[in-house]
Short mmCIF file of the C-alpha atoms (twelve columns), coordinates in Angstrom:
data_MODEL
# 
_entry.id   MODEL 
# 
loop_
_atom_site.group_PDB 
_atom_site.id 
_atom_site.type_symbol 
_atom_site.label_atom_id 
_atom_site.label_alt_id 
_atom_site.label_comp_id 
_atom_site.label_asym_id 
_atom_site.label_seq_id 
_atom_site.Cartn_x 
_atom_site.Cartn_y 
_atom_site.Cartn_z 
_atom_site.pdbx_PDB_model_num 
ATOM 1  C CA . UNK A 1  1.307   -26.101 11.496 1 
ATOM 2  C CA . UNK A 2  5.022   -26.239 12.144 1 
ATOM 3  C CA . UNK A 3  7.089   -24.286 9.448  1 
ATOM 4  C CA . UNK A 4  10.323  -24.133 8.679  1 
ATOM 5  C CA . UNK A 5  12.188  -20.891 8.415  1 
ATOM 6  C CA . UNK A 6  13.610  -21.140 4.654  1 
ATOM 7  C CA . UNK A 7  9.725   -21.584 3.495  1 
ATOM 8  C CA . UNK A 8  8.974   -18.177 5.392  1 
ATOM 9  C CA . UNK A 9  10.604  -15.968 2.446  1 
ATOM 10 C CA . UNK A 10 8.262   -17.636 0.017  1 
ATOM 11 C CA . UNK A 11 4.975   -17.302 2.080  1 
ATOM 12 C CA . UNK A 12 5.961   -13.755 2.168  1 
ATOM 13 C CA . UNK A 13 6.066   -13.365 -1.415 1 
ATOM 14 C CA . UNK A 14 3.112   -15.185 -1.659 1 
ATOM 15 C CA . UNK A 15 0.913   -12.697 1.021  1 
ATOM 16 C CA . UNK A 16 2.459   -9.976  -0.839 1 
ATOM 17 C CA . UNK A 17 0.785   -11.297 -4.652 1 
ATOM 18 C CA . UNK A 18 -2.075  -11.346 -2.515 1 
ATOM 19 C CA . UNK A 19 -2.127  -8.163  -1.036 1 
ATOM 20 C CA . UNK A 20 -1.684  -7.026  -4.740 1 
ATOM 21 C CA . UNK A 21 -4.523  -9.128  -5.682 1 
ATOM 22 C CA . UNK A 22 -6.211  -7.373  -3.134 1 
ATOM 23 C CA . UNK A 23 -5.328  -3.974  -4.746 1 
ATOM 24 C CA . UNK A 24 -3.104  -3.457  -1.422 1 
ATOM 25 C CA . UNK A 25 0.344   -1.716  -1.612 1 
ATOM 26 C CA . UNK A 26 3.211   -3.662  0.561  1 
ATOM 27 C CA . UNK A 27 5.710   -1.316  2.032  1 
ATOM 28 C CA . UNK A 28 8.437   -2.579  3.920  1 
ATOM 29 C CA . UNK A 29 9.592   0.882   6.151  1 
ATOM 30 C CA . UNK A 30 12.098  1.260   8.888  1 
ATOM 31 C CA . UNK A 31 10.717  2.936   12.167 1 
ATOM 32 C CA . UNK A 32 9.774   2.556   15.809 1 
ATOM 33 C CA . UNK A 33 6.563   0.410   14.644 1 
ATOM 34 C CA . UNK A 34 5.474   -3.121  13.971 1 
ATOM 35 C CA . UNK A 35 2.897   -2.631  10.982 1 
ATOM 36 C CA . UNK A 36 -0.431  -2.926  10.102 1 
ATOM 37 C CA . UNK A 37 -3.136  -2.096  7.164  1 
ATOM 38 C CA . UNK A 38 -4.167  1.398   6.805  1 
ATOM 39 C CA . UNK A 39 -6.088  3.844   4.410  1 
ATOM 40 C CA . UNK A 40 -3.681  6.341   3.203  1 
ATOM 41 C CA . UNK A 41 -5.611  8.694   0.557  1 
ATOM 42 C CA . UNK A 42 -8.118  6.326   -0.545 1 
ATOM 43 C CA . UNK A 43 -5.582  4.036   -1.438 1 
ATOM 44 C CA . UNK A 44 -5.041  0.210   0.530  1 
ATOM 45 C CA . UNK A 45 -1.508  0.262   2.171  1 
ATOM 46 C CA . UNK A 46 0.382   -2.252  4.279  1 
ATOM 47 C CA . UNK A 47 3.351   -1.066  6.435  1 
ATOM 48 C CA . UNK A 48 5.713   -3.418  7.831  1 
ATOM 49 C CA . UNK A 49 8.724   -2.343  9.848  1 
ATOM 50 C CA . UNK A 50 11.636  -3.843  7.114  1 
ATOM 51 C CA . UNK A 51 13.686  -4.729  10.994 1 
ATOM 52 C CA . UNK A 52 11.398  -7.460  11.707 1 
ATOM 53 C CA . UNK A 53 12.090  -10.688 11.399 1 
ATOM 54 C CA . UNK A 54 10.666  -12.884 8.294  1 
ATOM 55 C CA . UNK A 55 8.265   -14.318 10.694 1 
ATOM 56 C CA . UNK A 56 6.974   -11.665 12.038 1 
ATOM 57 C CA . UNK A 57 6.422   -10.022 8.758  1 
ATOM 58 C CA . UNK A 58 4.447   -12.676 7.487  1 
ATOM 59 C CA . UNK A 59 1.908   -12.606 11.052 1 
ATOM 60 C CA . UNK A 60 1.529   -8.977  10.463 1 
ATOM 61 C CA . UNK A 61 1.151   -9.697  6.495  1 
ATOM 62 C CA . UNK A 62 -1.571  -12.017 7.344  1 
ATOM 63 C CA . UNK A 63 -3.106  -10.107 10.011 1 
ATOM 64 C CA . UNK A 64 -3.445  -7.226  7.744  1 
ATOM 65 C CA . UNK A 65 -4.892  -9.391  4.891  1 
ATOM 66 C CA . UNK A 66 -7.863  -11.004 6.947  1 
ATOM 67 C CA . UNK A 67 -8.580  -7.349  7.911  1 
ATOM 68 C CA . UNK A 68 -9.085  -6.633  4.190  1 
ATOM 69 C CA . UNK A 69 -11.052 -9.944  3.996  1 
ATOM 70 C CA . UNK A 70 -10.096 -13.021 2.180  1 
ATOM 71 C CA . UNK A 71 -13.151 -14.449 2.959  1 
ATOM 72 C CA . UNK A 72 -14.611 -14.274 -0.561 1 
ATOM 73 C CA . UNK A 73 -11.201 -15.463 -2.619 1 
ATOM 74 C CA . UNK A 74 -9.920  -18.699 -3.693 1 
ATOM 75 C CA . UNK A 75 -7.002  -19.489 -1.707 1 
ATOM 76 C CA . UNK A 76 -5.166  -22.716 -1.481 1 
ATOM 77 C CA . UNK A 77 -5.804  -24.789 1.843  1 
ATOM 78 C CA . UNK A 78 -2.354  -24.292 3.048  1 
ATOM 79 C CA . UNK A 79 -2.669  -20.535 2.191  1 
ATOM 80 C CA . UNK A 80 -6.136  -19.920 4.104  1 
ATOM 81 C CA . UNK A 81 -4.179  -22.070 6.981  1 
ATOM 82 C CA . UNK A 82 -0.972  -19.724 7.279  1 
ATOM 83 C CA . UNK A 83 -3.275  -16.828 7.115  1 
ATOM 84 C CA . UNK A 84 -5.616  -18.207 9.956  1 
ATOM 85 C CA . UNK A 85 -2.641  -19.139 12.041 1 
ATOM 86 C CA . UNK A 86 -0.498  -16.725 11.859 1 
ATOM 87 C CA . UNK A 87 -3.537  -13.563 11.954 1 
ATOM 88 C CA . UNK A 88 -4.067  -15.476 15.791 1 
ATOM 89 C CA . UNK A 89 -0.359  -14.897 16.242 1 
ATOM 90 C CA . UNK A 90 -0.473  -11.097 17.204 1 
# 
């Protein structure tokens, strides 16, 4: 799936109402790091270094989401497709 770089600031916001959905916090940090999904105090966090580039904030978004497992959600087609593509990414 070929996508253009404008539509990459609203997949982001779209992972992000996911992540929510998820009951997953989003933080967007600067450091010496690229990101991931981690268990900070019981609670579901997602760190992604704020320097990246939109496109590699949404591969580590989705990454990070298929480790909390979106298996058992509705998402659209074209959602579960980003996801899948970009997770493979990494």
């Amino acid at each position: 799936m070929k996508i253009k770089e404008k539509e990459f600031e609203d997949i982001l916001q779209e992972l992000k109402d996911l992540a929510a959905q998820l009951g997953a916090e989003v933080r967007f940090e600067k450091g010496d790091f690229k990101g991931g999904y981690c268990l900070l105090k019981d609670s579901k966090v997602i760190v992604i270094n704020k320097m990246a580039n939109l496109q590699r904030k949404v591969i580590i978004l989705s990454f990070a989401l298929k480790e909390l497992g979106i298996d058992k959600i509705y998402l659209t087609p074209k959602t579960r497709e980003i996801i899948e593509e970009m997770s493979e990414t990494k």
